[in-house]
PLY file of the C-alpha trace (Angstrom):
ply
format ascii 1.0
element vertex 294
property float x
property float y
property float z
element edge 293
property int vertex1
property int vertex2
end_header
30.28 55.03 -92.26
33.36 56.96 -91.25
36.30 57.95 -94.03
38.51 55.42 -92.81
36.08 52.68 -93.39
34.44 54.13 -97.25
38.61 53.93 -97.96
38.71 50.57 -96.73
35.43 49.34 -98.16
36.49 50.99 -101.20
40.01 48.68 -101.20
37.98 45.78 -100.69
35.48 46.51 -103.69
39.01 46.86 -105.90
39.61 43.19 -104.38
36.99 42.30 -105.34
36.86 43.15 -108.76
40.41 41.84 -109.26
39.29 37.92 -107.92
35.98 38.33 -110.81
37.69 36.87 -113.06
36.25 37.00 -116.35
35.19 33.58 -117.57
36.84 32.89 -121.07
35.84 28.98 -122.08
34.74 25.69 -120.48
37.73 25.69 -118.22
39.52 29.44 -118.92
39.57 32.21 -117.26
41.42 35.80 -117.12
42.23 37.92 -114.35
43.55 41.60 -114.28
45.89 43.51 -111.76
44.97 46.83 -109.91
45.88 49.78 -111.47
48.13 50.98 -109.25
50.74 48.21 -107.66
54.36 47.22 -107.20
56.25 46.21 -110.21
56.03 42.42 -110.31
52.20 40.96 -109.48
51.72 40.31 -106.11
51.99 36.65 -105.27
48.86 36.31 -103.01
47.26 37.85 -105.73
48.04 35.36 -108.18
47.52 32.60 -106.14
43.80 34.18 -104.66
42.53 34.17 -108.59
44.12 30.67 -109.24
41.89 28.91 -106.70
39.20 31.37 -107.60
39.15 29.78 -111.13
40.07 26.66 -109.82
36.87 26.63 -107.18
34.52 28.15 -109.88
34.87 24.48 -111.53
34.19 22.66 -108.12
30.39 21.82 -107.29
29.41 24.52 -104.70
28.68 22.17 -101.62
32.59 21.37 -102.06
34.97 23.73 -100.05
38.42 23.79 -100.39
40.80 22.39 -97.92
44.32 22.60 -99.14
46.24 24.10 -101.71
49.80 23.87 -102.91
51.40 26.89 -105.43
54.89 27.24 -107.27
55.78 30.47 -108.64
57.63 30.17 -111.76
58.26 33.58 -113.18
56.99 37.27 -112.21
54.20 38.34 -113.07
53.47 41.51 -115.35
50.62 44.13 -113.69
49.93 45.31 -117.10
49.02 42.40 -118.54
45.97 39.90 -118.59
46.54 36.49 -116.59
45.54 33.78 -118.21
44.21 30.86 -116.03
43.48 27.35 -117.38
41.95 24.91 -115.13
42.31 20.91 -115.35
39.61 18.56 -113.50
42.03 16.00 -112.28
39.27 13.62 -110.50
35.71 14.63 -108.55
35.31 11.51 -106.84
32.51 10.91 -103.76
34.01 13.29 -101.47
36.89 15.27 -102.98
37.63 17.08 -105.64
40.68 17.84 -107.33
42.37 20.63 -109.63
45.37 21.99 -111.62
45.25 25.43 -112.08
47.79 27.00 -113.97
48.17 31.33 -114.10
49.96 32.37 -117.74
51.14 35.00 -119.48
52.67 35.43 -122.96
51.75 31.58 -123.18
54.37 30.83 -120.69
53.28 29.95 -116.91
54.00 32.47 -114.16
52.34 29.85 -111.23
50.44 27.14 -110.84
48.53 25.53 -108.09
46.80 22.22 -107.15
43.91 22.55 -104.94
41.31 20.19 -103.19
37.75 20.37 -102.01
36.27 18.52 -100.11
32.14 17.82 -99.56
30.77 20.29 -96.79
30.43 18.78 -92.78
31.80 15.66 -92.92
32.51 14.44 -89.25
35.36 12.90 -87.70
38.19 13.70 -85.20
38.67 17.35 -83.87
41.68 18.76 -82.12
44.27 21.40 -82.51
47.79 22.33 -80.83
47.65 25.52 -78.42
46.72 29.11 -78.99
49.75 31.37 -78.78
50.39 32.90 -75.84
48.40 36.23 -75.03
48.92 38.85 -77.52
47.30 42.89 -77.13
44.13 42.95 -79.15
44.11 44.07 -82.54
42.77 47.25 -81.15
46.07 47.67 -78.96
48.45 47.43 -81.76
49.82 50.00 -83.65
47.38 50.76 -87.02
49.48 50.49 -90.43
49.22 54.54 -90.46
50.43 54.54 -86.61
53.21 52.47 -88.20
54.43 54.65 -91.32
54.25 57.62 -90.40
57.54 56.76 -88.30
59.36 56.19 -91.70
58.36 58.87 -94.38
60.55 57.17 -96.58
57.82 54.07 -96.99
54.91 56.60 -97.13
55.29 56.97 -101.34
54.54 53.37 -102.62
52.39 52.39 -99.76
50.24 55.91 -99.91
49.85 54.93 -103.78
48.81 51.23 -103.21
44.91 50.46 -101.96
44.85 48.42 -98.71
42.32 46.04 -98.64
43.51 44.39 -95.61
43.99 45.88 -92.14
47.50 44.72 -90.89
48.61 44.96 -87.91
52.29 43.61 -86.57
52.29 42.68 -83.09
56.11 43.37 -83.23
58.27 45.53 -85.66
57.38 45.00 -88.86
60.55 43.82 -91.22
60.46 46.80 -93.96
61.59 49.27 -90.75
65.12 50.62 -90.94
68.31 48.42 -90.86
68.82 48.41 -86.71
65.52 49.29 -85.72
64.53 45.35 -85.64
65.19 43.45 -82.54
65.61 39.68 -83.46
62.37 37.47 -82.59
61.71 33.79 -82.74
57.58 34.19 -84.15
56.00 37.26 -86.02
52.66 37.60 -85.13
50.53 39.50 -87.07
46.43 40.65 -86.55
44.69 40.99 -89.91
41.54 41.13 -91.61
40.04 42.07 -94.62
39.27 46.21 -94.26
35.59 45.97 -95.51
32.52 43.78 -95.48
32.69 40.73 -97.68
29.98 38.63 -99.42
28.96 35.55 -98.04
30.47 33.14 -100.50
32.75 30.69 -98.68
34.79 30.76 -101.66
35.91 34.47 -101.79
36.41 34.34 -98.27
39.04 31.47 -98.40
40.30 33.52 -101.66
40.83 36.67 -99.70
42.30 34.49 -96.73
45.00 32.93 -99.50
45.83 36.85 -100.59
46.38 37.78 -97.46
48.21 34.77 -96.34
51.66 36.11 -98.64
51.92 39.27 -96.95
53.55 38.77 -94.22
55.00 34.84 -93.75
58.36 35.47 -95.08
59.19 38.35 -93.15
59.00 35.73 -90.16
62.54 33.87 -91.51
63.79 37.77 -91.24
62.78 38.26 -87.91
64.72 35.80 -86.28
67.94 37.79 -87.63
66.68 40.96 -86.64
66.45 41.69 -90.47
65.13 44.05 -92.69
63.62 44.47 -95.97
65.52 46.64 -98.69
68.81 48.32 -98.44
71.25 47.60 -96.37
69.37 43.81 -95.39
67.38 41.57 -97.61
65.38 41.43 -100.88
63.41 38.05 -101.58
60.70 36.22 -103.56
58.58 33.42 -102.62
59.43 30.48 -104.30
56.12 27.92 -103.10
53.12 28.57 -100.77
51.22 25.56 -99.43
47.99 26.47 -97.46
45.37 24.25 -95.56
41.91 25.46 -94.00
40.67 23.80 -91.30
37.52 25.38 -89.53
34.77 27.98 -91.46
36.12 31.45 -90.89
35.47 35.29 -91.81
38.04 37.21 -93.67
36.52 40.30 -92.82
36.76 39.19 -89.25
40.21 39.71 -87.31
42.40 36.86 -87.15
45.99 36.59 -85.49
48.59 34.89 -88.14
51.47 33.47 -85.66
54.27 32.55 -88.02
57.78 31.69 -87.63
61.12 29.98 -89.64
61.90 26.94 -88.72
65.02 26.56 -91.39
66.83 28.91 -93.38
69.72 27.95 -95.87
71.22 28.24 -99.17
69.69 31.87 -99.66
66.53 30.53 -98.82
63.72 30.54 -95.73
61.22 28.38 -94.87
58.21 29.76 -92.62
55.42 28.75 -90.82
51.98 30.27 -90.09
49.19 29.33 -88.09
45.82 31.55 -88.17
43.39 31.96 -85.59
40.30 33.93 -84.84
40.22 35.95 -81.54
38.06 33.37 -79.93
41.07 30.99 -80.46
39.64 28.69 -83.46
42.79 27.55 -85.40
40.91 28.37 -89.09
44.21 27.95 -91.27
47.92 27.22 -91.55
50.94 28.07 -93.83
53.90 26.93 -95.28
56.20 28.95 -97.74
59.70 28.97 -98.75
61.45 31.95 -100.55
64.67 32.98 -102.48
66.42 35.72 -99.83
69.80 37.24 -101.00
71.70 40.27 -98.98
71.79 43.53 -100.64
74.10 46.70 -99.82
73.09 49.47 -97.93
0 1
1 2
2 3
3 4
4 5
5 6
6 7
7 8
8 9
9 10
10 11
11 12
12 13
13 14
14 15
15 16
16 17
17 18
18 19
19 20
20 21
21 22
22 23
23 24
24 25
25 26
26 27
27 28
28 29
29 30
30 31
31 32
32 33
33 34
34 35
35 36
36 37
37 38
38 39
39 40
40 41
41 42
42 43
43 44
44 45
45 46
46 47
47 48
48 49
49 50
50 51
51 52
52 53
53 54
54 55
55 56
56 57
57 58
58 59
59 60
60 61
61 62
62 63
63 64
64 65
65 66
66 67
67 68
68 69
69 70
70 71
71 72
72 73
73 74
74 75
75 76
76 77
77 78
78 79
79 80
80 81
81 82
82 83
83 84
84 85
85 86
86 87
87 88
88 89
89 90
90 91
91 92
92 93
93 94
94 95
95 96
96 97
97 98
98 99
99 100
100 101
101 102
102 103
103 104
104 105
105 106
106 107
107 108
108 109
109 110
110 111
111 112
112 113
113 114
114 115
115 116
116 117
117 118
118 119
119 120
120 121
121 122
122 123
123 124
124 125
125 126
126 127
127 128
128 129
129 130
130 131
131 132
132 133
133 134
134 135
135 136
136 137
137 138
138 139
139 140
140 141
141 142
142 143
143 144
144 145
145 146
146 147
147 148
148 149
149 150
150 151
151 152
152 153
153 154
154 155
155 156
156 157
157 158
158 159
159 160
160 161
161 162
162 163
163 164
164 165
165 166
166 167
167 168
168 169
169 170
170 171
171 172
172 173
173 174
174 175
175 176
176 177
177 178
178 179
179 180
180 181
181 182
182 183
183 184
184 185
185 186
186 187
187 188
188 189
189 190
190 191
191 192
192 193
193 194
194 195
195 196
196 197
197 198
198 199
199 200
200 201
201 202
202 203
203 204
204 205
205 206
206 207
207 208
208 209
209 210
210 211
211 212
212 213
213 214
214 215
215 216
216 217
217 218
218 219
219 220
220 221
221 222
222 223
223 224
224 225
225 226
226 227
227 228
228 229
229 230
230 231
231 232
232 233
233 234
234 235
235 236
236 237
237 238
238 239
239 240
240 241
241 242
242 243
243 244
244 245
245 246
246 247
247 248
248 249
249 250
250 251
251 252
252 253
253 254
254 255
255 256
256 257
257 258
258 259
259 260
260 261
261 262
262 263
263 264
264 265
265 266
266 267
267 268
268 269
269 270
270 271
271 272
272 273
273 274
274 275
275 276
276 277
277 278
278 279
279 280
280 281
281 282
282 283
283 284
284 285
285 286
286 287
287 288
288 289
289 290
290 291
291 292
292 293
């Protein structure tokens, strides 16, 4: 295993550890944050351990098809989430739960999420691929990527990566100017290690990375930026369905884009889809963006 990968795999083991949650009664649950992250907990993070305690009370031959999330206050990284879990109905097919992420007793998000009973036929059809995009292997790396802007090298050299990112087009925390305005932001991820086979953590490592990079789509049909001198923001809702069985360790192209921003907020889009064109996922998210001085 090269060095690249053991630093990868060893992002994805810290992951890992942080969607074990630790099982604290019939329907509880507490998560952690890594050790080293940005001041406020990461939203896909959040919303990855929600459905992980959510889907831990789900039968296993139930997978989870949808799931709809509200944030309601930041999160603290140095404190314990607390994660209760309400069985709203299993009936013959579905399943359905309320899973609600706390801290200091007051909630900081909470989620609804259904599963649904494994290979049930019917209907099959979705809209067109995007058009042709350079393989992930012809895009810029994250590193190729940074080390054109020093200034982003401190926090991100600190944080662990556990997902390979790579933007098709410039990436929204560049400089103010050095963002041409684009309709879609299209994005080639995957998680930056080898997963287990549980269906579960995959679809919980698809939901983390799934808040990365959709709002930066409502920027990048201004041409904006992240940060001074263009936009600071914080996602308000993320709704997220899974169509097909997928690998999050596998690449897959995210293909988002706004269709509506207003009132200091954005909605945007995503659609995922593996590199053999199987549309696995979509997105829908709306954030809080306000202008800030340069």
């Amino acid at each position: 295993m090269t060095d690249g990968a053991t630093v990868g795999q060893a992002a994805v083991d810290q992951l890992l550890e942080v969607l074990d949650l630790e099982h604290t009664g019939a329907m509880a649950f507490r998560g952690m944050s890594p050790p080293v992250g940005p001041q406020r907990v990461y939203g896909g993070q959040v919303a990855g351990q929600a459905l992980v305690a959510a889907g831990r009370t789900v039968a296993p031959e139930r997978f989870v098809h949808s799931l709809h999330g509200y944030f309601v206050r930041p999160g603290d990284p140095a404190e314990p989430i607390a994660y209760q879990v309400e069985n709203v109905r299993d009936g013959r097919s579905f399943s359905v739960r309320r899973s609600v992420a706390l801290q200091h007793d007051k909630p900081i998000f909470f989620m609804s999420a259904s599963f649904q009973r494994h290979e049930e036929e019917g209907l099959d059809h979705h809209a067109p691929t995007p058009p042709d995009v350079p393989a992930p292997d012809d895009v810029p790396t994250m590193s190729d990527r940074l080390a054109r802007y020093p200034e982003r090298l401190g926090i991100w050299g600190q944080i662990p990566r556990p997902i390979d990112v790579r933007y098709v087009g410039e990436p929204g925390w560049v400089r103010p100017g050095d963002r041409p305005a684009d309709p879609h932001q299209r994005v080639w991820m995957r998680i930056d290690g080898k997963l287990p086979d549980d269906p579960l953590l995959h679809a919980c490592a698809l939901t983390y990375a799934s808040d990365l990079t959709l709002l930066d789509s409502v920027l990048s049909v201004h041409g904006e930026v992240w940060g001074p001198g263009g936009v600071v923001g914080a996602s308000l809702d993320h709704a997220l369905w899974f169509h097909r069985p997928f690998r999050a360790d596998e690449w897959f192209l995210y293909d988002c884009w706004s269709p509506s921003a207003s009132g200091a907020r954005g909605l945007a889009t995503g659609r995922m889809f593996t590199t053999d064109g199987r549309h696995i996922a979509s997105a829908v998210q709306e954030g809080l963006l306000r202008r800030v001085g340069g």
